[in-house]
C-alpha positions as YAML, in Angstrom:
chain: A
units: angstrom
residues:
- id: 1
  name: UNK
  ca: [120.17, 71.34, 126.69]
- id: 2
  name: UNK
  ca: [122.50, 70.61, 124.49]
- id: 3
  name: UNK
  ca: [125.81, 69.09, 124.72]
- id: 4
  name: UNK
  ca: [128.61, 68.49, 122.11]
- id: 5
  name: UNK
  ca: [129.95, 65.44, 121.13]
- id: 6
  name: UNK
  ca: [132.96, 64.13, 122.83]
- id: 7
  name: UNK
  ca: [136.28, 63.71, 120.09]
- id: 8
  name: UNK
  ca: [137.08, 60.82, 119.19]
- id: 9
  name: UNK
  ca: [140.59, 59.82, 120.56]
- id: 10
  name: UNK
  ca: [143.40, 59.70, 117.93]
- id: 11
  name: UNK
  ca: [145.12, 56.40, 117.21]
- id: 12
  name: UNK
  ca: [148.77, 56.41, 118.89]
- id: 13
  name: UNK
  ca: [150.89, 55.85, 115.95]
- id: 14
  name: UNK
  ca: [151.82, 51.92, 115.00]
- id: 15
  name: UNK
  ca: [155.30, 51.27, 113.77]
- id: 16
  name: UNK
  ca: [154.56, 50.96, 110.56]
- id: 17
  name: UNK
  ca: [153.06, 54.66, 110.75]
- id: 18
  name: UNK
  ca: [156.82, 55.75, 112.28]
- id: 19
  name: UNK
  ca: [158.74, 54.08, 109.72]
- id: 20
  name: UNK
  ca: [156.35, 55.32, 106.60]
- id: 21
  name: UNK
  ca: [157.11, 58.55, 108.21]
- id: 22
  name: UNK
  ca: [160.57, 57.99, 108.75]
- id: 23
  name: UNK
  ca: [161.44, 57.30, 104.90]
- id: 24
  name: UNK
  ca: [159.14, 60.18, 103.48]
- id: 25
  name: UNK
  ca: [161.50, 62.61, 105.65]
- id: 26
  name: UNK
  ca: [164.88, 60.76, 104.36]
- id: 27
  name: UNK
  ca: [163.83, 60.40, 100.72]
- id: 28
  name: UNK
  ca: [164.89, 64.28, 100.42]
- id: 29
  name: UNK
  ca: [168.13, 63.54, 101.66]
- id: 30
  name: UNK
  ca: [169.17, 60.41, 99.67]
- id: 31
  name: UNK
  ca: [168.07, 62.34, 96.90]
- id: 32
  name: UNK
  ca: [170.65, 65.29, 97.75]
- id: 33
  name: UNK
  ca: [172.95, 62.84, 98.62]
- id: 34
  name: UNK
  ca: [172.84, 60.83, 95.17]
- id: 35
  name: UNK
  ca: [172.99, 64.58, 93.30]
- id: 36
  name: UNK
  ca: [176.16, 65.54, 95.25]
- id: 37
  name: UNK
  ca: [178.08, 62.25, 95.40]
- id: 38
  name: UNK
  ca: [177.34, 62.04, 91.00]
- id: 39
  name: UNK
  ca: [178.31, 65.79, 90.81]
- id: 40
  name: UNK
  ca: [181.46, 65.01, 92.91]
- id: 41
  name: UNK
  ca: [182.08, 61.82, 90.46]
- id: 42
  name: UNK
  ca: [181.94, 63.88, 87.47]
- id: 43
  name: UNK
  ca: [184.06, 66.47, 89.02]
- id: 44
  name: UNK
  ca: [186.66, 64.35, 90.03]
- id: 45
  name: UNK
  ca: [186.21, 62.51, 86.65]
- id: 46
  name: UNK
  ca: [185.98, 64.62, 83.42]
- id: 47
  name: UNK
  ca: [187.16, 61.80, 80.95]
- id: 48
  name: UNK
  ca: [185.32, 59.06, 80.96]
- id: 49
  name: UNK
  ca: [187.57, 55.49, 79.74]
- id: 50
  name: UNK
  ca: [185.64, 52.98, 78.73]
- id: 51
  name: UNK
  ca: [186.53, 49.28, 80.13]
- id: 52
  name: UNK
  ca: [188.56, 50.34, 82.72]
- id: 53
  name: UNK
  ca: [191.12, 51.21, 80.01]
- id: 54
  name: UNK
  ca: [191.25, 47.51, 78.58]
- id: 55
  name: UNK
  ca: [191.03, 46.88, 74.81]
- id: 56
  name: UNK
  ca: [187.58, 46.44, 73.56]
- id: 57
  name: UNK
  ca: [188.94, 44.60, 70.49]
- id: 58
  name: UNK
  ca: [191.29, 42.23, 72.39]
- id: 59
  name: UNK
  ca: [188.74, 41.06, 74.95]
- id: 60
  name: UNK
  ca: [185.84, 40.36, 72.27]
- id: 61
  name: UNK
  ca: [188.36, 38.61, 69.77]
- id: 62
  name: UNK
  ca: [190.39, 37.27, 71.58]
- id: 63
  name: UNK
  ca: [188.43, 36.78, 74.80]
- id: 64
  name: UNK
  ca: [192.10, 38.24, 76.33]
- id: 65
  name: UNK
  ca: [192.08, 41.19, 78.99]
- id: 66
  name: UNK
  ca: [195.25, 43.78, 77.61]
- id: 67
  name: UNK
  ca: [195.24, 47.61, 78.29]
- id: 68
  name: UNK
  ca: [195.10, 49.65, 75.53]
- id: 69
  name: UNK
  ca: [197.82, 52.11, 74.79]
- id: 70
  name: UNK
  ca: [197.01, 55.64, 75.99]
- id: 71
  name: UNK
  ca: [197.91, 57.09, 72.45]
- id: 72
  name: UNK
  ca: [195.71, 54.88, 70.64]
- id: 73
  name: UNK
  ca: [192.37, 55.85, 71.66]
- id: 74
  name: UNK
  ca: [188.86, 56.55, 70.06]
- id: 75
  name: UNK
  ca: [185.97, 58.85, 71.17]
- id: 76
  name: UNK
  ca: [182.50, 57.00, 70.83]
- id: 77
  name: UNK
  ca: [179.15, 58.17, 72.70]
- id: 78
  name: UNK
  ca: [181.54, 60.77, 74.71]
- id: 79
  name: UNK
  ca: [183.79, 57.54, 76.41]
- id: 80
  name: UNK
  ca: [187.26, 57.21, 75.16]
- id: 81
  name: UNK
  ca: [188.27, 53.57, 74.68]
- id: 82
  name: UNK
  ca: [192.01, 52.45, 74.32]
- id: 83
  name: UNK
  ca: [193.40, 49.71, 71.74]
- id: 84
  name: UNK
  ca: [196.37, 47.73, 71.48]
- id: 85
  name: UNK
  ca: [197.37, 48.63, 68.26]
- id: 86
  name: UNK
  ca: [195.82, 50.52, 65.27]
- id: 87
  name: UNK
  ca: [194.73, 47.67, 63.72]
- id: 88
  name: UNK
  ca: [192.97, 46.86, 66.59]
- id: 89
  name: UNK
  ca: [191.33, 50.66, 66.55]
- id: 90
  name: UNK
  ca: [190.93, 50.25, 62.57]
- id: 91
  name: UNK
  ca: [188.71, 47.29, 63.80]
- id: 92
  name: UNK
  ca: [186.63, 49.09, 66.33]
- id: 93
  name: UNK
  ca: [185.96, 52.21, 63.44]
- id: 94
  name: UNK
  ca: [184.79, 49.66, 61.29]
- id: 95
  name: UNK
  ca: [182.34, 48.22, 63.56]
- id: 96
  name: UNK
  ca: [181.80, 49.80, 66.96]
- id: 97
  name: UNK
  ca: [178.52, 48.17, 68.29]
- id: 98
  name: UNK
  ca: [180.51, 44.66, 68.41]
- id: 99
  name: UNK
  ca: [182.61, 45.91, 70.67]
- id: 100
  name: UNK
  ca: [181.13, 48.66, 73.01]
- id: 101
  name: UNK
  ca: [179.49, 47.59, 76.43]
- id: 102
  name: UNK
  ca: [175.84, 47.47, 76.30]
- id: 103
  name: UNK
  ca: [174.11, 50.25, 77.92]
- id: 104
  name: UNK
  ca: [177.80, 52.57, 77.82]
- id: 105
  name: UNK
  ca: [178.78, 50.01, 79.99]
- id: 106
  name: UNK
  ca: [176.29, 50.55, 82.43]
- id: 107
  name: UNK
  ca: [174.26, 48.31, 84.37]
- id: 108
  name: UNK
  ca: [170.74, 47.43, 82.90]
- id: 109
  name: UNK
  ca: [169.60, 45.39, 85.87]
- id: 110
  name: UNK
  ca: [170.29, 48.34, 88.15]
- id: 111
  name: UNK
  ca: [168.02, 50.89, 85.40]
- id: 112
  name: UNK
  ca: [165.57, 48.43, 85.01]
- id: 113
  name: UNK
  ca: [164.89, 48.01, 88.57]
- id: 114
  name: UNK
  ca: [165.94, 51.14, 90.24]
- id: 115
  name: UNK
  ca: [165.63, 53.50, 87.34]
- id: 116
  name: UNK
  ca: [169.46, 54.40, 88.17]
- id: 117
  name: UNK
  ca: [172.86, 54.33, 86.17]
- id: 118
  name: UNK
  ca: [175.58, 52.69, 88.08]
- id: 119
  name: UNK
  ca: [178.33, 52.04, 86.15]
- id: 120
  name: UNK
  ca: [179.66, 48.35, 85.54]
- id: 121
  name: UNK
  ca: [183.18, 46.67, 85.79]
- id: 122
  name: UNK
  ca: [184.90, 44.11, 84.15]
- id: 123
  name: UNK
  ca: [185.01, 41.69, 87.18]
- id: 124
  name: UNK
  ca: [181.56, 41.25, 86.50]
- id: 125
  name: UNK
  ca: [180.64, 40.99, 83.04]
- id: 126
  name: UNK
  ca: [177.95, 38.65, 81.04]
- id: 127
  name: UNK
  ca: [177.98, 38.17, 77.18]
- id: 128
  name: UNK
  ca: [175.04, 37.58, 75.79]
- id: 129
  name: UNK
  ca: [173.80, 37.26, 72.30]
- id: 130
  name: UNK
  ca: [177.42, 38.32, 71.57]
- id: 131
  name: UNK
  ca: [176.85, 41.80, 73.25]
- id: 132
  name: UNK
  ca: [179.27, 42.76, 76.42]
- id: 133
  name: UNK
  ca: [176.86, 43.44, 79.57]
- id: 134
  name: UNK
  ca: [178.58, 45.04, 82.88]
- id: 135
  name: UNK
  ca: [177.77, 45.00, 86.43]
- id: 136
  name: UNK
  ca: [178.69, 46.70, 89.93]
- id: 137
  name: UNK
  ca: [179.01, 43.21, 91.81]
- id: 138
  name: UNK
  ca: [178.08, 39.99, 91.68]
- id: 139
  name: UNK
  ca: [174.87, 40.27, 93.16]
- id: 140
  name: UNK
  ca: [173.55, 42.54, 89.90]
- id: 141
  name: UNK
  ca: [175.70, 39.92, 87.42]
- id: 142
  name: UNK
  ca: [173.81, 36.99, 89.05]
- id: 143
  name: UNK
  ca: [170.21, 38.50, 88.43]
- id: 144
  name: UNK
  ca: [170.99, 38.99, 84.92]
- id: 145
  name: UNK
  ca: [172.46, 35.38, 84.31]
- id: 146
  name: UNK
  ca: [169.28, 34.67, 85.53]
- id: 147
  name: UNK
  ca: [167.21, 35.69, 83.09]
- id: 148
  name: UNK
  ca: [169.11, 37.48, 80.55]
- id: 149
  name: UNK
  ca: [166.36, 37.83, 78.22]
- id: 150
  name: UNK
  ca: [164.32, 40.29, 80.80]
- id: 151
  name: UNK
  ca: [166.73, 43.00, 80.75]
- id: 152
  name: UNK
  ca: [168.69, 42.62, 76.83]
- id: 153
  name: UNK
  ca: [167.09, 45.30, 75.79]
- id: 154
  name: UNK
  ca: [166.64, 47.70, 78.69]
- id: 155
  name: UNK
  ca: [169.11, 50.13, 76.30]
- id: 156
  name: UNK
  ca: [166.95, 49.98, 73.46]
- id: 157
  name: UNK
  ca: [164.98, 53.57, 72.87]
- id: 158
  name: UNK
  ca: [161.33, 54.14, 72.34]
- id: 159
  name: UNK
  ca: [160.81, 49.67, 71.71]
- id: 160
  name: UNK
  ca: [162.92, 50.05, 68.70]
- id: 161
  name: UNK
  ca: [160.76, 51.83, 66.22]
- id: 162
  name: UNK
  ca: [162.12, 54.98, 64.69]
- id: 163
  name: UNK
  ca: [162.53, 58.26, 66.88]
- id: 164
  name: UNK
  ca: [162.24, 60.23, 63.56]
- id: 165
  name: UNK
  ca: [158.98, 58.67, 62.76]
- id: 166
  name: UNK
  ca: [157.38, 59.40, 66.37]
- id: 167
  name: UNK
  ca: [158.63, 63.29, 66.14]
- id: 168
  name: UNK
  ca: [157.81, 63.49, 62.67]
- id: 169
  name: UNK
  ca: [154.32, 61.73, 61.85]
- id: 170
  name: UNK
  ca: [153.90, 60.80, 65.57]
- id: 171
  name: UNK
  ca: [153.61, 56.75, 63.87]
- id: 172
  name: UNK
  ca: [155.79, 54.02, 65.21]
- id: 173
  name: UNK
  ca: [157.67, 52.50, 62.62]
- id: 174
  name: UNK
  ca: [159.88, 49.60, 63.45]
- id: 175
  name: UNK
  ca: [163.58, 50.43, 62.79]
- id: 176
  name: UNK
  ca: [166.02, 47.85, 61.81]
- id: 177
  name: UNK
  ca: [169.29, 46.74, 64.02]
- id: 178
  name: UNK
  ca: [171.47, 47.44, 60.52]
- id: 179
  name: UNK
  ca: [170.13, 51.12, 60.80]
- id: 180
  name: UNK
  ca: [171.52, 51.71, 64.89]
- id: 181
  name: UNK
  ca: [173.05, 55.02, 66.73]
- id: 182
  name: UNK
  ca: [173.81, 54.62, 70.24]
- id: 183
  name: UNK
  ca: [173.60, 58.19, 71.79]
- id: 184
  name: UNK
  ca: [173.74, 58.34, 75.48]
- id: 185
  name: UNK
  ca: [174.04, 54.16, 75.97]
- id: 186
  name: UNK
  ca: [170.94, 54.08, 74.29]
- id: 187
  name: UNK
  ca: [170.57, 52.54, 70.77]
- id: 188
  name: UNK
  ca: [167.80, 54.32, 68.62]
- id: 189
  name: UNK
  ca: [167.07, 52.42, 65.63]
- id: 190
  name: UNK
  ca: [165.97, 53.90, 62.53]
- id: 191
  name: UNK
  ca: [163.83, 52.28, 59.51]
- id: 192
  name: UNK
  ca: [165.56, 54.50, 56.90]
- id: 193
  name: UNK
  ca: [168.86, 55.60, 56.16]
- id: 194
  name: UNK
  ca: [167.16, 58.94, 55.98]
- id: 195
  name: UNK
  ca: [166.04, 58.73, 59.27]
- id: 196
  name: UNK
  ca: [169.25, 57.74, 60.76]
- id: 197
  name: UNK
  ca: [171.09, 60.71, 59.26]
- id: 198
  name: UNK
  ca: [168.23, 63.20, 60.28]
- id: 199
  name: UNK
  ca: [168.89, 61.62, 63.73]
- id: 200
  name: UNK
  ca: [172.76, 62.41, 63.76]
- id: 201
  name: UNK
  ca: [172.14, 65.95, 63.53]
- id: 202
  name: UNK
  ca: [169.54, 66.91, 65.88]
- id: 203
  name: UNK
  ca: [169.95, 64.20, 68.30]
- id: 204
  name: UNK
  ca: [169.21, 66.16, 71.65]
- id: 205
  name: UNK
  ca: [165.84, 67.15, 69.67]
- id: 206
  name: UNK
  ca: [164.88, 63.41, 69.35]
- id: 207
  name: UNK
  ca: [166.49, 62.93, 72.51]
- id: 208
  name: UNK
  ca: [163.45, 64.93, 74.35]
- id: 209
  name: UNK
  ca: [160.90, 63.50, 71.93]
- id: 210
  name: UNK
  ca: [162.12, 60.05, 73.31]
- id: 211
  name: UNK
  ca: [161.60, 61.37, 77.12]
- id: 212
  name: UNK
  ca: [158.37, 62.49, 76.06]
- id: 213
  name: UNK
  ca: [156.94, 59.52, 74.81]
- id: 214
  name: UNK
  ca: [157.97, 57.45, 78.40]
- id: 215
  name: UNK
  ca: [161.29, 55.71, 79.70]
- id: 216
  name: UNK
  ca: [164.09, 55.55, 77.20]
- id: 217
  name: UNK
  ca: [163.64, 51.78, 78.34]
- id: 218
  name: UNK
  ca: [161.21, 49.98, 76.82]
- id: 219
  name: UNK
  ca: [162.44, 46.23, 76.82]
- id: 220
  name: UNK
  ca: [159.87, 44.50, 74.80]
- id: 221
  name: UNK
  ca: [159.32, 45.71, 70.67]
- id: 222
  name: UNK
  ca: [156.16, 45.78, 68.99]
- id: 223
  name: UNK
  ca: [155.93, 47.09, 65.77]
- id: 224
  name: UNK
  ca: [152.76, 48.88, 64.83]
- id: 225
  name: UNK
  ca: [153.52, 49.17, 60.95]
- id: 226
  name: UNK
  ca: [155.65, 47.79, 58.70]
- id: 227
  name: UNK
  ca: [158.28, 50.77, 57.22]
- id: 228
  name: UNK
  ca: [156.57, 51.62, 54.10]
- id: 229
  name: UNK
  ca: [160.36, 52.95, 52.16]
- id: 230
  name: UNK
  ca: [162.41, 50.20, 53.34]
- id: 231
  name: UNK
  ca: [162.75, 47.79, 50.98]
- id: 232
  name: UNK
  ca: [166.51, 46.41, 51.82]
- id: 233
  name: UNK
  ca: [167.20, 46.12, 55.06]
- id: 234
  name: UNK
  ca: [194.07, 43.21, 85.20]
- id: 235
  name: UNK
  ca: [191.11, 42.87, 87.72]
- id: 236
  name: UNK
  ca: [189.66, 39.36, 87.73]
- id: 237
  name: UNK
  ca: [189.39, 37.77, 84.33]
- id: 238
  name: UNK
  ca: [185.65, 38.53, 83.18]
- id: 239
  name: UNK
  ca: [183.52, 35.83, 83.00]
- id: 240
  name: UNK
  ca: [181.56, 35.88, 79.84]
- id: 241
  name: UNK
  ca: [179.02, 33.39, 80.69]
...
């Protein structure tokens, strides 16, 4: 006659097994949690003032903290920044990138390694290679003093060649740093004037190309091809370390 085979027993769960199972269920809930507390931030927050209101001019000058004047402001990347005087927001005009906070003043350690924005502050900001880098503590600040070279480029789209190029004739061209729009905290670099203008009126289009194509971060360049038509090319005081 014959008889089935007895089941094996099941395993009683391990610890491990609990707490796997344990942050599968939660990971829906930080989620919803992150969503809401943003949508309540933006809510609560519909301008957005870059530096905490302080004068972008002043503090890269003049290495001096001084709020800017709420009537002398300027729109860049959809942040409003304040100056000190109009010669001060003549300055920024002329020259924005030398004075805007990498990333939109974000924190690159925190995208790098999380794949999160968290916004930076003043009380813990890094210049390096003459470019203003913010953080949400110390903590962050420290791990980019660390190695600062790791995470410079976090904001730069697509490695740095030319978004227009990739849409276009799906090559990657290397674009220059004279040839630079920073939509979204991210700087796109472009290998033609051309290109760049292109770029300023459909950016949302190349903006989706870019997502296509993997993270907007791609920290290390590597040119494939040379560009074949360019020819020319007060909180704490910060400490810029």
């Amino acid at each position: 006659m014959l008889t089935s085979a007895t089941p094996a027993p099941t395993p009683a769960p391990t610890p491990a097994d609990h707490l796997s199972r344990k942050r599968h269920l939660l990971a829906p809930l930080i989620t919803a949690a992150l969503i809401a507390c943003s949508s309540a931030a933006v809510a609560q927050s519909p301008r957005r003032i870059g530096l905490q209101g302080y004068c972008p001019v002043t503090l890269i000058d003049s290495d001096y903290l001084q709020k800017g004047h709420p009537g002398l402001t300027q729109k860049y990347d959809g942040v409003e920044y304040r100056f000190t005087s109009r010669a001060a927001r003549r300055a920024f005009n002329a020259n924005p990138q030398r004075y805007l906070p990498v990333f939109g003043g974000d924190c690159v350690v925190c995208y790098d390694e999380a794949q999160i924005r968290v916004a930076g502050r003043l009380e813990f900001a890094s210049l390096h290679k003459g470019r203003l880098y913010l953080f949400p503590s110390r903590q962050w600040k420290q791990k980019f003093d660390a190695a600062p070279v790791k995470y410079e480029d976090v904001d730069l789209a697509v490695g740095g060649h030319s978004i227009v190029w990739l849409a276009e004739r799906g090559l990657r061209v290397s674009g220059t740093a004279d040839r630079t729009e920073i939509h979204n905290g991210f700087r796109y670099q472009f290998a033609s004037e051309q290109g760049r203008r292109s770029f300023l009126t459909r950016k949302r289009l190349y903006e989706t190309v870019a997502r296509r194509h993997g993270p907007l971060l791609v920290a290390q360049r590597a040119p494939i091809m040379a560009d074949p038509a360019n020819t020319a090319v007060p909180p704490p005081r910060p400490s810029l370390n």
